[in-house]
N, C-alpha and C positions, 0 to 999 in steps of 0.2 A: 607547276608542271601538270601535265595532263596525264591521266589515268591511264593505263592498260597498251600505252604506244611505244613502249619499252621493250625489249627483251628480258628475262626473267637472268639474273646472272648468279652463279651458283660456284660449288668449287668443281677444278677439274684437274687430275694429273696429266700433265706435258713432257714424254719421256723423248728423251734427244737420242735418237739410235746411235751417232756417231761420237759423242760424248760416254753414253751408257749411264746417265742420270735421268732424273725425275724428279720434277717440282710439283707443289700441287700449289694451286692460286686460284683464282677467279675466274672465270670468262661465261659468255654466250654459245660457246663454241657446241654444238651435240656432235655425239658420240654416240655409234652403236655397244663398242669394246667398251670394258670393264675392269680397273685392277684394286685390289686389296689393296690400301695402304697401310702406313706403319702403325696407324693411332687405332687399325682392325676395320674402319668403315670401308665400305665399295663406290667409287669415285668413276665417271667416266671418264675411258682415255685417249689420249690422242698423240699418236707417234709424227714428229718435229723430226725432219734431215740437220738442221740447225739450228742449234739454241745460242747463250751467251756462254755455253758450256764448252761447244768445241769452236764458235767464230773465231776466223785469225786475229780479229781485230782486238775481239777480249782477251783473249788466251796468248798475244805477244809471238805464235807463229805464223807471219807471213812468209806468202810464198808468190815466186814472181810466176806468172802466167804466161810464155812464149806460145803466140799464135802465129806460124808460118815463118817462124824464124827472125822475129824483128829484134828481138836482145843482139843476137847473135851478128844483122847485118848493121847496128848501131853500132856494135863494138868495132866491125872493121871498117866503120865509115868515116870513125875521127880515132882508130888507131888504140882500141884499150884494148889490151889481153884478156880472154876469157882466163874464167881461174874458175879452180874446184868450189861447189856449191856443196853446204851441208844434206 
């Protein structure tokens, strides 16, 4: 490999605001922000809308997305009852 065509990769915490956790791992990624961690060093940080902490897909809660009403006009097209959602 060739010298100096890399990015330098470092640790960084990755706090999921919708989750309300923080991992700290590796990346590229720069950051102005800054948080203490638990082991006392100062890590750059970077606030994530979605991690594998709150996705439906890892966390086992989906949810159906109705845009413009299309659940609702399948169901009276071939005749299923809407029924109560969680």
């Amino acid at each position: 490999m060739r010298h100096g065509i890399h990015p330098n990769s470092r640790p960084v915490v990755f706090r999921d605001r919708a989750a309300d956790t923080a991992f700290l791992t590796r990346s590229t990624a720069n950051s102005a922000r800054t948080i203490e961690w638990e082991d006392g060093n100062t890590y750059p940080l970077i606030d994530v809308e979605v991690s594998s902490a709150s996705h439906p897909f890892y966390t086992g809660n989906s949810r159906v997305v109705d845009t413009a009403g299309r659940v609702e006009r399948f169901e009276r097209r071939y005749g299923r009852t809407v029924t109560a959602r969680n």
